[in-house]
mmCIF entry with sequence, helices, sheets and N, C-alpha, C, O atoms, coordinates in Angstrom:
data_MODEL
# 
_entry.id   MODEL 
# 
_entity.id                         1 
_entity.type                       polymer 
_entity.pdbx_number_of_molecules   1 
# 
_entity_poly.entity_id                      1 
_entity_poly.type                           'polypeptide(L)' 
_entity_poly.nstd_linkage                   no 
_entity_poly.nstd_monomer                   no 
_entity_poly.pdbx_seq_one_letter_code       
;(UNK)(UNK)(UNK)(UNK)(UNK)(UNK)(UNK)(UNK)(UNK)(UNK)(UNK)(UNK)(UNK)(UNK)(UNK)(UNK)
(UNK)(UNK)(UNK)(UNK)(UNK)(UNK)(UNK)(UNK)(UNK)(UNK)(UNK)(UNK)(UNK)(UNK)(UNK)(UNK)
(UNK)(UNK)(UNK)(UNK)(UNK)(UNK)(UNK)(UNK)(UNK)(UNK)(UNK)(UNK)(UNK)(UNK)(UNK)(UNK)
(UNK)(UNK)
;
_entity_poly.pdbx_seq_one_letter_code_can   XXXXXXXXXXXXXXXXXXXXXXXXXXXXXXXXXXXXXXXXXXXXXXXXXX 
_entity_poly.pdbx_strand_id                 A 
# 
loop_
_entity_poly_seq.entity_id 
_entity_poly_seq.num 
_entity_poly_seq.mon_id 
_entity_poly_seq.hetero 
1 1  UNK n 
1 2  UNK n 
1 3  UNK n 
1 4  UNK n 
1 5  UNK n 
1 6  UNK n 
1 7  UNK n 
1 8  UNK n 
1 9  UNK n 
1 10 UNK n 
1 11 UNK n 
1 12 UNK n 
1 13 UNK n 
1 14 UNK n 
1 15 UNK n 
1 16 UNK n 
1 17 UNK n 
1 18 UNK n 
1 19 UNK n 
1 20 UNK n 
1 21 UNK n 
1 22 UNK n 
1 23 UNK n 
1 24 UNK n 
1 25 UNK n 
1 26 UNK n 
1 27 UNK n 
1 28 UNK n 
1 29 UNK n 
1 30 UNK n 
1 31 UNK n 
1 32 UNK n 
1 33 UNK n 
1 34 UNK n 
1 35 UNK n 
1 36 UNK n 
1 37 UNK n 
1 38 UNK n 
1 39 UNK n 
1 40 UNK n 
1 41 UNK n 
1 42 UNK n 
1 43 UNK n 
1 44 UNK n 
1 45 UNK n 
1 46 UNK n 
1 47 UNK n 
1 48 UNK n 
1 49 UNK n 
1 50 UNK n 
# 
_struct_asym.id          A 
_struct_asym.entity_id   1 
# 
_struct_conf.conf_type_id            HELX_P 
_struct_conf.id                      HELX_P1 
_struct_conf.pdbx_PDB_helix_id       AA1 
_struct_conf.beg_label_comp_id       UNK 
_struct_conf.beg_label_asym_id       A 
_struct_conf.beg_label_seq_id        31 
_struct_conf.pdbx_beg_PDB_ins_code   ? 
_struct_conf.end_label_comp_id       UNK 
_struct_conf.end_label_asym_id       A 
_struct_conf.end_label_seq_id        35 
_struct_conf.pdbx_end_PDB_ins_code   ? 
_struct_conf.beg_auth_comp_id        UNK 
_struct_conf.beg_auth_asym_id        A 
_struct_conf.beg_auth_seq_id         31 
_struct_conf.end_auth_comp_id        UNK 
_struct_conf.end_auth_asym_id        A 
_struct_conf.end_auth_seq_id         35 
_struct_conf.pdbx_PDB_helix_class    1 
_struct_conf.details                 ? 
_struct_conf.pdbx_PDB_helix_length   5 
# 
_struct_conf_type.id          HELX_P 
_struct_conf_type.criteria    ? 
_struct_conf_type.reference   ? 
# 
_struct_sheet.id               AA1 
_struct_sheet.type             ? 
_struct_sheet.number_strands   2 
_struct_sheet.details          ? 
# 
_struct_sheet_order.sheet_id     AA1 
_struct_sheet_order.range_id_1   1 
_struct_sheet_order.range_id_2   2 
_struct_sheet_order.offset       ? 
_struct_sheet_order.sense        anti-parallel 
# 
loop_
_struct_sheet_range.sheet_id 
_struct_sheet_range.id 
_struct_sheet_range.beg_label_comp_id 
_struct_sheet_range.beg_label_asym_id 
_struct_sheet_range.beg_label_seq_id 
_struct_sheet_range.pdbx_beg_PDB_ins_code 
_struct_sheet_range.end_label_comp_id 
_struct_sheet_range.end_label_asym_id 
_struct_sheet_range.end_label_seq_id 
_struct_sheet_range.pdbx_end_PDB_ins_code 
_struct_sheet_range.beg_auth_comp_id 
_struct_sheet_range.beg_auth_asym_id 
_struct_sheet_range.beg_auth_seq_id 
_struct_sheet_range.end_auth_comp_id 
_struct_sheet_range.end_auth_asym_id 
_struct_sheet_range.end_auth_seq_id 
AA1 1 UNK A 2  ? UNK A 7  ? UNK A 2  UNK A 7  
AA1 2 UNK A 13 ? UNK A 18 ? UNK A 13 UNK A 18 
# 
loop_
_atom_site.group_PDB 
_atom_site.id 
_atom_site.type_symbol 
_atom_site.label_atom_id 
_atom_site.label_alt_id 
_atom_site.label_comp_id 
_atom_site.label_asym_id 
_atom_site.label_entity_id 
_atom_site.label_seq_id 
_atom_site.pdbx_PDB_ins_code 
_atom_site.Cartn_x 
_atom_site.Cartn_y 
_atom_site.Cartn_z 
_atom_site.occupancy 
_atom_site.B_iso_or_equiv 
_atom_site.pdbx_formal_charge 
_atom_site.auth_seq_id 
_atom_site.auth_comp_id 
_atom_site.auth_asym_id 
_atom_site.auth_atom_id 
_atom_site.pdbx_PDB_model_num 
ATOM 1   N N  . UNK A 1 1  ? -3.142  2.697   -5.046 1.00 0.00 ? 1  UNK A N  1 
ATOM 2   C CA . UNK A 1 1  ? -3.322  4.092   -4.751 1.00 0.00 ? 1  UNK A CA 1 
ATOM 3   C C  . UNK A 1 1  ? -3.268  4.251   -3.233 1.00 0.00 ? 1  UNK A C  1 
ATOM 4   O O  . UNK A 1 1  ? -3.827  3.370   -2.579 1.00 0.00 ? 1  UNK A O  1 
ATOM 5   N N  . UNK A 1 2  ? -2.818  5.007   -2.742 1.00 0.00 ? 2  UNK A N  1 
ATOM 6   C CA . UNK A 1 2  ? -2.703  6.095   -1.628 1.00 0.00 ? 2  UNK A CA 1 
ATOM 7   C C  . UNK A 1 2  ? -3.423  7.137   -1.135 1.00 0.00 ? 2  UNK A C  1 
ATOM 8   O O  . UNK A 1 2  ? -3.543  8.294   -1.537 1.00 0.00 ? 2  UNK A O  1 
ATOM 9   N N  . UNK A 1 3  ? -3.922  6.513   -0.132 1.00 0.00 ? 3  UNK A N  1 
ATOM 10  C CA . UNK A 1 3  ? -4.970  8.060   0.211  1.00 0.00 ? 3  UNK A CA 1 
ATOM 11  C C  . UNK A 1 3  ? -4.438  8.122   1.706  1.00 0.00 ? 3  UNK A C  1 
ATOM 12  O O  . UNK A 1 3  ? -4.244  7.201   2.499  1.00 0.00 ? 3  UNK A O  1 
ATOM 13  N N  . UNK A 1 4  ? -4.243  9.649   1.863  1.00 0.00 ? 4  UNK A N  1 
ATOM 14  C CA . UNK A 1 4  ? -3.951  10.127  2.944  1.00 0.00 ? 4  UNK A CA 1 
ATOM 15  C C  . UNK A 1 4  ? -4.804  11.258  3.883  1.00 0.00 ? 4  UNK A C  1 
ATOM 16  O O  . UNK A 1 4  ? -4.747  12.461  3.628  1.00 0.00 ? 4  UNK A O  1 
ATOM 17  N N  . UNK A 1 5  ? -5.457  10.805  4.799  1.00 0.00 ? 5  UNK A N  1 
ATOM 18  C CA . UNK A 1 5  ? -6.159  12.088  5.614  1.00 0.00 ? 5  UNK A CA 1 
ATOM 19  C C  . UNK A 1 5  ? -6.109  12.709  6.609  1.00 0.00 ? 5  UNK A C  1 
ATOM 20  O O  . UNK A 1 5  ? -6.065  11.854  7.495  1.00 0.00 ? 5  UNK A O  1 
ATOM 21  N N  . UNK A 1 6  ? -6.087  13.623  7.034  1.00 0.00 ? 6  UNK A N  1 
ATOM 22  C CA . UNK A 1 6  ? -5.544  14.185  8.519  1.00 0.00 ? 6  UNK A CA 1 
ATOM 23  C C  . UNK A 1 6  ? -7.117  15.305  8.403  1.00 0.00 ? 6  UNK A C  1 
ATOM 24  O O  . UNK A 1 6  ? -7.726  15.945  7.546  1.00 0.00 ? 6  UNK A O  1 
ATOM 25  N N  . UNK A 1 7  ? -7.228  14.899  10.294 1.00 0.00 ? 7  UNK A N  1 
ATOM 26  C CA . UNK A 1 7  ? -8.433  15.516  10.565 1.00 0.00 ? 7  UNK A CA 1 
ATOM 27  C C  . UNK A 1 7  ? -8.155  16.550  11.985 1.00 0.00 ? 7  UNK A C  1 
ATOM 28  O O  . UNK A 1 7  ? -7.507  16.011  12.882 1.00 0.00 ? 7  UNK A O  1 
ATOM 29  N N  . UNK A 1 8  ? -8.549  17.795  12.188 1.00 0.00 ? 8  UNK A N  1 
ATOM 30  C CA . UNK A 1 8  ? -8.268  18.612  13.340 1.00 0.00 ? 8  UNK A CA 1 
ATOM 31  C C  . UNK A 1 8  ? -9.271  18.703  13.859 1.00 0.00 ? 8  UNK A C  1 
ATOM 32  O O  . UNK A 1 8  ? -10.375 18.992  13.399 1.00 0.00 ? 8  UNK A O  1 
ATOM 33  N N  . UNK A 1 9  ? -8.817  18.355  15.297 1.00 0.00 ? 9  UNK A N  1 
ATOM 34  C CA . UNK A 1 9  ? -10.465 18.461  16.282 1.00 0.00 ? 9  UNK A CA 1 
ATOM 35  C C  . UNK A 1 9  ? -11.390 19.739  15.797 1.00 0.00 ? 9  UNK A C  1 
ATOM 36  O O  . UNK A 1 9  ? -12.607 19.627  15.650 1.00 0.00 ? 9  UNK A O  1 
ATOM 37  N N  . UNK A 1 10 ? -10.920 20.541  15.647 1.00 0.00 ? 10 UNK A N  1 
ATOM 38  C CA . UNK A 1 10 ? -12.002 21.713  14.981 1.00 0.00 ? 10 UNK A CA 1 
ATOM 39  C C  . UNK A 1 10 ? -12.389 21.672  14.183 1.00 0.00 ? 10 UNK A C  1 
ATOM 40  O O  . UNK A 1 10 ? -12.889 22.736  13.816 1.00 0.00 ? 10 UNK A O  1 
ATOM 41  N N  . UNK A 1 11 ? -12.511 20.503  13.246 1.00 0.00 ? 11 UNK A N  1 
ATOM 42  C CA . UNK A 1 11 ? -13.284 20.137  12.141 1.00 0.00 ? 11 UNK A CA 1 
ATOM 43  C C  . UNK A 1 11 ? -12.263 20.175  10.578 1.00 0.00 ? 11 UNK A C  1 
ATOM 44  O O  . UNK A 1 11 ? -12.400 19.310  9.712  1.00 0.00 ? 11 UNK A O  1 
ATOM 45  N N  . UNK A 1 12 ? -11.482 21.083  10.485 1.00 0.00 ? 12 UNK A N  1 
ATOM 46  C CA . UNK A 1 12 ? -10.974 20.869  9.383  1.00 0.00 ? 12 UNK A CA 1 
ATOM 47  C C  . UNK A 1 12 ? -9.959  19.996  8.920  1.00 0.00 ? 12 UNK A C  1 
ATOM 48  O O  . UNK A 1 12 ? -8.954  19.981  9.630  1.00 0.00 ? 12 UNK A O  1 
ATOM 49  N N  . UNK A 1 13 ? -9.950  19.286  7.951  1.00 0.00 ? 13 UNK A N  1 
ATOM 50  C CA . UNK A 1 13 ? -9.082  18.068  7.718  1.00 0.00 ? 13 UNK A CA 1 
ATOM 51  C C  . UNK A 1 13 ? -8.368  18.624  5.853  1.00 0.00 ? 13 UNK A C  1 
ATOM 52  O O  . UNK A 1 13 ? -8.877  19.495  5.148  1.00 0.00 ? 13 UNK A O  1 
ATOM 53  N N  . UNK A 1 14 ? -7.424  17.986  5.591  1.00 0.00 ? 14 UNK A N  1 
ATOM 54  C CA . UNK A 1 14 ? -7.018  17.901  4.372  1.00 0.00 ? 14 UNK A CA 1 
ATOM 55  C C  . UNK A 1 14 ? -6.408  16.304  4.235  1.00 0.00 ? 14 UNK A C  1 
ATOM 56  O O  . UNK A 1 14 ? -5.851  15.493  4.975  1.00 0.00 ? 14 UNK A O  1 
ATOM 57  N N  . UNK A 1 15 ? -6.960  16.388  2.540  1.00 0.00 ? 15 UNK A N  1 
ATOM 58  C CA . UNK A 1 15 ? -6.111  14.714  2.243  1.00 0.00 ? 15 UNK A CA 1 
ATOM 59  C C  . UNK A 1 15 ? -5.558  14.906  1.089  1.00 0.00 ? 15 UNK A C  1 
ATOM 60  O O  . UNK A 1 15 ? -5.766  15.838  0.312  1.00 0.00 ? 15 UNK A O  1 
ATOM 61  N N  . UNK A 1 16 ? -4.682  13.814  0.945  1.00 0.00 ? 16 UNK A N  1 
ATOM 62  C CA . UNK A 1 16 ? -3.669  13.359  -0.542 1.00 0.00 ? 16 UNK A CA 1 
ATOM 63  C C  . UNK A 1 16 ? -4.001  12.382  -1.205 1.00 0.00 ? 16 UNK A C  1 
ATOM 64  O O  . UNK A 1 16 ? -4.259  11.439  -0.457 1.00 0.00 ? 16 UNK A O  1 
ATOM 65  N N  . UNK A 1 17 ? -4.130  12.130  -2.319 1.00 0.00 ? 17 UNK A N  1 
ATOM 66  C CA . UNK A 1 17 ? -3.912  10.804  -2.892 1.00 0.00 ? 17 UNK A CA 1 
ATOM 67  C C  . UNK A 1 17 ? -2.795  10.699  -3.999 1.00 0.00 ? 17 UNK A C  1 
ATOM 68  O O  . UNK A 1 17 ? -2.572  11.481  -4.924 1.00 0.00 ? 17 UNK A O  1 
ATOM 69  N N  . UNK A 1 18 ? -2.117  9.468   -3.646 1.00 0.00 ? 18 UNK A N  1 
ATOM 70  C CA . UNK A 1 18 ? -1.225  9.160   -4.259 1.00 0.00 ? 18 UNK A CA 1 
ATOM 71  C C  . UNK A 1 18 ? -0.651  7.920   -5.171 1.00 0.00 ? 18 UNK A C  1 
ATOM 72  O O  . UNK A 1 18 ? -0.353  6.940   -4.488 1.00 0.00 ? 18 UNK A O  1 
ATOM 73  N N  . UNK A 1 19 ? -0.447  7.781   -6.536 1.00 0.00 ? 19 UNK A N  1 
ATOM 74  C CA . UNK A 1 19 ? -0.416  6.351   -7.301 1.00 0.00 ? 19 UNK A CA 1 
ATOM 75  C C  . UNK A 1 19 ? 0.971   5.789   -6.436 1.00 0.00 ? 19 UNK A C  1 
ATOM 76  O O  . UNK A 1 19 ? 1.934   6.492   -6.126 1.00 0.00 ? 19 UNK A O  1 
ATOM 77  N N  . UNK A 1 20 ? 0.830   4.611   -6.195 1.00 0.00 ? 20 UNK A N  1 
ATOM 78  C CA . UNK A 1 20 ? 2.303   3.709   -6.015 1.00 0.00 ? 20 UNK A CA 1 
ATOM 79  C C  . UNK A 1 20 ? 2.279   2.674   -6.524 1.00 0.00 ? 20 UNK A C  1 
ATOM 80  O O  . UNK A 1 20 ? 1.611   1.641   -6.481 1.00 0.00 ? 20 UNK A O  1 
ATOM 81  N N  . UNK A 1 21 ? 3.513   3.263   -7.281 1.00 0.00 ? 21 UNK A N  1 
ATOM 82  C CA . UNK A 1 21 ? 3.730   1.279   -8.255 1.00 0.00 ? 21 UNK A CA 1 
ATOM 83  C C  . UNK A 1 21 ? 4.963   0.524   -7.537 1.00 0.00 ? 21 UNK A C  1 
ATOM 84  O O  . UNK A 1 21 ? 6.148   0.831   -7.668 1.00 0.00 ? 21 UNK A O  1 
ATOM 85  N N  . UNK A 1 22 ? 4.532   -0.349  -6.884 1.00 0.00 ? 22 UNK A N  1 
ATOM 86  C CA . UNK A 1 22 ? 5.859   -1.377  -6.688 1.00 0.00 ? 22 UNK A CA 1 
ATOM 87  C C  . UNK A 1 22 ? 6.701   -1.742  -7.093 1.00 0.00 ? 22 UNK A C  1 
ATOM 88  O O  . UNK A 1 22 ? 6.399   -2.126  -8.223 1.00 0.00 ? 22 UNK A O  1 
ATOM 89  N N  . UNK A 1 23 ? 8.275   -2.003  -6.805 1.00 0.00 ? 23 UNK A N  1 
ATOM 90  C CA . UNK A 1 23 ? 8.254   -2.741  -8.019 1.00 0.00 ? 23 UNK A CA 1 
ATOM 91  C C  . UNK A 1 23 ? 9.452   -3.914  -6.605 1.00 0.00 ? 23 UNK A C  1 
ATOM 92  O O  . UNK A 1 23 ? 9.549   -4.067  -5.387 1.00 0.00 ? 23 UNK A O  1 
ATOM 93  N N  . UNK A 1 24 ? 9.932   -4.303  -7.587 1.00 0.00 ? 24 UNK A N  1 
ATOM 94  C CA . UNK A 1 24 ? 10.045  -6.023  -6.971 1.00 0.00 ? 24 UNK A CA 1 
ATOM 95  C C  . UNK A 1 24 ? 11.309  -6.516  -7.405 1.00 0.00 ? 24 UNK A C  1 
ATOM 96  O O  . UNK A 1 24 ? 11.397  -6.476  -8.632 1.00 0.00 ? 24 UNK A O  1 
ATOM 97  N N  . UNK A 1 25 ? 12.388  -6.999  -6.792 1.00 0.00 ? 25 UNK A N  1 
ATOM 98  C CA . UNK A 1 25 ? 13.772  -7.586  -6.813 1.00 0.00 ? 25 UNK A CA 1 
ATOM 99  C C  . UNK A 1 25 ? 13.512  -8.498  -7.498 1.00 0.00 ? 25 UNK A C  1 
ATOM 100 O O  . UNK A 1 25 ? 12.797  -9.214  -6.797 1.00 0.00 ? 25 UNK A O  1 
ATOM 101 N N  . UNK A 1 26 ? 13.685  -9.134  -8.832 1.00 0.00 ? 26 UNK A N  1 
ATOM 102 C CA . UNK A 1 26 ? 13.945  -10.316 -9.620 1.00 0.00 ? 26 UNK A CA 1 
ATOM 103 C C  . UNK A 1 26 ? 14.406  -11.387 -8.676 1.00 0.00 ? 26 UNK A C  1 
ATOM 104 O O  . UNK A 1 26 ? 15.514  -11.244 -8.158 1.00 0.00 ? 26 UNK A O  1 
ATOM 105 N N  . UNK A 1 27 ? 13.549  -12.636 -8.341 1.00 0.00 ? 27 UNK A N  1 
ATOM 106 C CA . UNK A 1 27 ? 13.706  -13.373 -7.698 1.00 0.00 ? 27 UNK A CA 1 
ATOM 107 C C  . UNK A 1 27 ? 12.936  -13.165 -6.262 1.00 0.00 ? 27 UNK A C  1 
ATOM 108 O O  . UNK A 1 27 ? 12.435  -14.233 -5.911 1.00 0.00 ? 27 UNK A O  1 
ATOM 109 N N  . UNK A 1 28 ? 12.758  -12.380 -5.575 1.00 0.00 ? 28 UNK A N  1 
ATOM 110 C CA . UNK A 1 28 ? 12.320  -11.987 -4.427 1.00 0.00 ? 28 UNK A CA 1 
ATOM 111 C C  . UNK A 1 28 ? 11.251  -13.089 -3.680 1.00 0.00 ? 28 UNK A C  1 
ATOM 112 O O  . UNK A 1 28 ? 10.645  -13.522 -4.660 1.00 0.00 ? 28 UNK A O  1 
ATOM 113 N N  . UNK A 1 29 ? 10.741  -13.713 -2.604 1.00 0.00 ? 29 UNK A N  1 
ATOM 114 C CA . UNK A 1 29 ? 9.852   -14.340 -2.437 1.00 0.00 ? 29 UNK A CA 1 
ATOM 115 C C  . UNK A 1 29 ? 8.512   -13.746 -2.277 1.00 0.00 ? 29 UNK A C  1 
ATOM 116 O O  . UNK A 1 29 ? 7.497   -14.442 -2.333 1.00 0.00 ? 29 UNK A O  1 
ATOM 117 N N  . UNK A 1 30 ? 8.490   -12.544 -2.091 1.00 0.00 ? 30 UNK A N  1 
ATOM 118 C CA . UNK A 1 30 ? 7.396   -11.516 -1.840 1.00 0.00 ? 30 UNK A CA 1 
ATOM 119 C C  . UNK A 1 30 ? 7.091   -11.120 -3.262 1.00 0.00 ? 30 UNK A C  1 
ATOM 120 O O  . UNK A 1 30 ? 6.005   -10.541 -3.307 1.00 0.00 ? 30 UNK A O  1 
ATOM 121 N N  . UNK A 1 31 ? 7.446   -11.187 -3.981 1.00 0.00 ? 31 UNK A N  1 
ATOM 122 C CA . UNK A 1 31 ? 7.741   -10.523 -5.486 1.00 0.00 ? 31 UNK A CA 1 
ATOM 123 C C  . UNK A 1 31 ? 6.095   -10.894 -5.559 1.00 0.00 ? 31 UNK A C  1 
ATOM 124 O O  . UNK A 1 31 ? 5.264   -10.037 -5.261 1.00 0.00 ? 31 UNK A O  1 
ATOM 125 N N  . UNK A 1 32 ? 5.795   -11.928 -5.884 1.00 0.00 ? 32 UNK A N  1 
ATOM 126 C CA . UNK A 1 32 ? 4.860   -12.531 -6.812 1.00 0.00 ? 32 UNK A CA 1 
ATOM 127 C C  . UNK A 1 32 ? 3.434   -11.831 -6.216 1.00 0.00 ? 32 UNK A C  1 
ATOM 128 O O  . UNK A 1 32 ? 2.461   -11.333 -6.783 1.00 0.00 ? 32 UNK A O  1 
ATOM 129 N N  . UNK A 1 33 ? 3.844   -12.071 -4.567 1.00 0.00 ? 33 UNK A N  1 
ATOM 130 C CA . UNK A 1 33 ? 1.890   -11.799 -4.082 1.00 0.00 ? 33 UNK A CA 1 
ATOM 131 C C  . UNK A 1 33 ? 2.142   -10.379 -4.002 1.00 0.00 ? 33 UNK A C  1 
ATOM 132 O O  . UNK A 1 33 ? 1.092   -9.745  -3.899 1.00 0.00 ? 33 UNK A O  1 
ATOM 133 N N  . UNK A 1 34 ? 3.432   -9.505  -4.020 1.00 0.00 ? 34 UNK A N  1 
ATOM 134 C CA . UNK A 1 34 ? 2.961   -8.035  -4.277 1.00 0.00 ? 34 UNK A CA 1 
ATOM 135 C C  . UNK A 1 34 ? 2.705   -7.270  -5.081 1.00 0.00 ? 34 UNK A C  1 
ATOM 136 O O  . UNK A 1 34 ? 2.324   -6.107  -4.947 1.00 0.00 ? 34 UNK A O  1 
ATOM 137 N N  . UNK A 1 35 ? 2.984   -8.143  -6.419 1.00 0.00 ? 35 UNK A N  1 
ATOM 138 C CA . UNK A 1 35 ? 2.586   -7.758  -7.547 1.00 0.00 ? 35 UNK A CA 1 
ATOM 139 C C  . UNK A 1 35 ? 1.211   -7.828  -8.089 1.00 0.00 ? 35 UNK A C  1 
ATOM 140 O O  . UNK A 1 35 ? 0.725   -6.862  -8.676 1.00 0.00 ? 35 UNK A O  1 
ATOM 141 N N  . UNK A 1 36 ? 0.466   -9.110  -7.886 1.00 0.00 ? 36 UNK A N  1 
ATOM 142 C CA . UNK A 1 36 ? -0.161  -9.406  -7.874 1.00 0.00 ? 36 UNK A CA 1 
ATOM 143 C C  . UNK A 1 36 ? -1.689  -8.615  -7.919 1.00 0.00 ? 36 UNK A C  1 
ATOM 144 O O  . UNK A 1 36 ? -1.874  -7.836  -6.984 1.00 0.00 ? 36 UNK A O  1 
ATOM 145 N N  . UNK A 1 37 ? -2.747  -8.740  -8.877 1.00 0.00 ? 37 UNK A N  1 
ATOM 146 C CA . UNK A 1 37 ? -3.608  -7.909  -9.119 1.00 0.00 ? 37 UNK A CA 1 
ATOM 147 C C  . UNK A 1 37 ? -4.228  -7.792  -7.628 1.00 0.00 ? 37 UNK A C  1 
ATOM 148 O O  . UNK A 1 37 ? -3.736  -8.618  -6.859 1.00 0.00 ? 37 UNK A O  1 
ATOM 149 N N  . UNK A 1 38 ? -5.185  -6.960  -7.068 1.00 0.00 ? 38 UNK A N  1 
ATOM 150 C CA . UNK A 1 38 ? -5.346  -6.985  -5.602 1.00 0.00 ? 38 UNK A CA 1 
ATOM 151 C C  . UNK A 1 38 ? -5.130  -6.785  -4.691 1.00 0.00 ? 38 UNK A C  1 
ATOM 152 O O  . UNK A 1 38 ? -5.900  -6.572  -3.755 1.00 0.00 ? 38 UNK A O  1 
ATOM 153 N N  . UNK A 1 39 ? -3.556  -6.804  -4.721 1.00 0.00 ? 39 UNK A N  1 
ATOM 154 C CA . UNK A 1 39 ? -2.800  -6.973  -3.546 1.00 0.00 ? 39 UNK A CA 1 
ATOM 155 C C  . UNK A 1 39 ? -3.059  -5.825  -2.511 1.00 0.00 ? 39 UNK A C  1 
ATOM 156 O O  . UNK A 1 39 ? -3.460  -4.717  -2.866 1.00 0.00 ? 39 UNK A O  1 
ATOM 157 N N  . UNK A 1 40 ? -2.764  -6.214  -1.010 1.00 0.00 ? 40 UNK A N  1 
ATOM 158 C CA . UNK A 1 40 ? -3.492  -5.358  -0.159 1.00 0.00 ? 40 UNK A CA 1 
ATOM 159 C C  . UNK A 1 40 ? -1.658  -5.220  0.934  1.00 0.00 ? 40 UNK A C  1 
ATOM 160 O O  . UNK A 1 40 ? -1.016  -6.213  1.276  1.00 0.00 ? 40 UNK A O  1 
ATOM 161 N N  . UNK A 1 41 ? -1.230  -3.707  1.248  1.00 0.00 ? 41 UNK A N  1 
ATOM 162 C CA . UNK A 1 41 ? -0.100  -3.662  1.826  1.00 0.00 ? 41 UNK A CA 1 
ATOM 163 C C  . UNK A 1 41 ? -0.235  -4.699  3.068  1.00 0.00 ? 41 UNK A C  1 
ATOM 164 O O  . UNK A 1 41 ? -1.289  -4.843  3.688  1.00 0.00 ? 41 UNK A O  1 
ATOM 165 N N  . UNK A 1 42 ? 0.862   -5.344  3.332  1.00 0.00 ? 42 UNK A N  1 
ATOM 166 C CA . UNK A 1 42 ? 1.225   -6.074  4.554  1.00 0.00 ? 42 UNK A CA 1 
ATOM 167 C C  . UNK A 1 42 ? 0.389   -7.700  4.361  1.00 0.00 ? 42 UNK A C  1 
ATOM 168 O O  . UNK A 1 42 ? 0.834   -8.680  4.959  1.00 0.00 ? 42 UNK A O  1 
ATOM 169 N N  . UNK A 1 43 ? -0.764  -7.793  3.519  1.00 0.00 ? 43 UNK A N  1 
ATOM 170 C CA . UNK A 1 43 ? -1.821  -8.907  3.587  1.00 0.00 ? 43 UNK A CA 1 
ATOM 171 C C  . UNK A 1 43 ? -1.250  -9.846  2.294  1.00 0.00 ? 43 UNK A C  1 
ATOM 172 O O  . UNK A 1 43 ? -1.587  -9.584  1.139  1.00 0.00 ? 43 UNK A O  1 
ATOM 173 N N  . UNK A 1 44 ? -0.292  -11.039 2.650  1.00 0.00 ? 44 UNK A N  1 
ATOM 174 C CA . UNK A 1 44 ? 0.399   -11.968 1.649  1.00 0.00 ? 44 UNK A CA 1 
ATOM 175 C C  . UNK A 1 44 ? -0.161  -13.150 1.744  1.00 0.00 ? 44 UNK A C  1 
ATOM 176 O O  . UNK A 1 44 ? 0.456   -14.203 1.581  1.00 0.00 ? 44 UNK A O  1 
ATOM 177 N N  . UNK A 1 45 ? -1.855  -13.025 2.123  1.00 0.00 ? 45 UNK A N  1 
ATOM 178 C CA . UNK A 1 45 ? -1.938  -14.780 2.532  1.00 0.00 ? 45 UNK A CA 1 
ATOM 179 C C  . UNK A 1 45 ? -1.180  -15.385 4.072  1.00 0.00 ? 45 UNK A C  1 
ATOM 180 O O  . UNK A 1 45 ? -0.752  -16.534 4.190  1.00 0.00 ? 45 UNK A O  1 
ATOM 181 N N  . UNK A 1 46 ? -1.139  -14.360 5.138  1.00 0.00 ? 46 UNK A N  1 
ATOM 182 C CA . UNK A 1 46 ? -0.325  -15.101 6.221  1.00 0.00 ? 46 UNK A CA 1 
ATOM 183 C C  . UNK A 1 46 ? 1.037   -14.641 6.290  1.00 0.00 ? 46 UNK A C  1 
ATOM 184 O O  . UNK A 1 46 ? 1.232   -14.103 7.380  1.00 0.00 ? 46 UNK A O  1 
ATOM 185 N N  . UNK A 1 47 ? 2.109   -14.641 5.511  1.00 0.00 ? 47 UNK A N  1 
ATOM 186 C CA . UNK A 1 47 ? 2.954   -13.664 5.185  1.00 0.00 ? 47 UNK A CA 1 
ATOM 187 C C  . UNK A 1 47 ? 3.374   -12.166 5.088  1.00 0.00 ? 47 UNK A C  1 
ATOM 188 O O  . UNK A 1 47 ? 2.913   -11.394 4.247  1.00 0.00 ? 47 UNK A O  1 
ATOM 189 N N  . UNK A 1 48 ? 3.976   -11.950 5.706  1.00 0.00 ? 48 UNK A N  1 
ATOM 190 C CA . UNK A 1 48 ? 4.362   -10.095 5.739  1.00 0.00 ? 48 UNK A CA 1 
ATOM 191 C C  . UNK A 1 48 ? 4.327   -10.104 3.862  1.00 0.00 ? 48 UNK A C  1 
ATOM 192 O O  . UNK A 1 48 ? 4.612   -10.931 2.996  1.00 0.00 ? 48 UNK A O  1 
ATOM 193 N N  . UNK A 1 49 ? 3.873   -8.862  3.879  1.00 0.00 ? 49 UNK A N  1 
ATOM 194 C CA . UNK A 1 49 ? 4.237   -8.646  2.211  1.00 0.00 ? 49 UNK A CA 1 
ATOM 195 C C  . UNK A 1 49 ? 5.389   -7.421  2.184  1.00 0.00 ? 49 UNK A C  1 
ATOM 196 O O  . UNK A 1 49 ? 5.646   -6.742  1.190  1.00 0.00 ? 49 UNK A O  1 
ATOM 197 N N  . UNK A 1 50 ? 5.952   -7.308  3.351  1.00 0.00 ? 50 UNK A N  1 
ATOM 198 C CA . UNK A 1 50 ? 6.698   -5.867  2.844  1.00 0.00 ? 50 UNK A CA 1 
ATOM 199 C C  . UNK A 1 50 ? 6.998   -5.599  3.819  1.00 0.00 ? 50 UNK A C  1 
ATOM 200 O O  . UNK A 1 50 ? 7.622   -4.555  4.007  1.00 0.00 ? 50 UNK A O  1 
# 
């Protein structure tokens, strides 16, 4: 999920949230840890995830 927030110095802010499902090139080396239950954008164990 996706959450998005924007805040204006005068106090008022609005946000979004949004589902994103990945999905993944058959074969890919990233495939596995971005699928992966957990998975956190960019965080592959040391590895770019994306």
């Amino acid at each position: 999920m996706l959450v998005v927030e924007a805040k204006q110095r005068d106090g008022r802010s609005v946000s979004v949230t949004r589902t994103v499902v990945p999905s993944c090139a058959y074969g890919a080396a990233h495939c596995d840890c971005e699928c992966r239950a957990g998975y956190e954008l960019g965080n592959c164990e040391g590895r770019d995830g994306g």
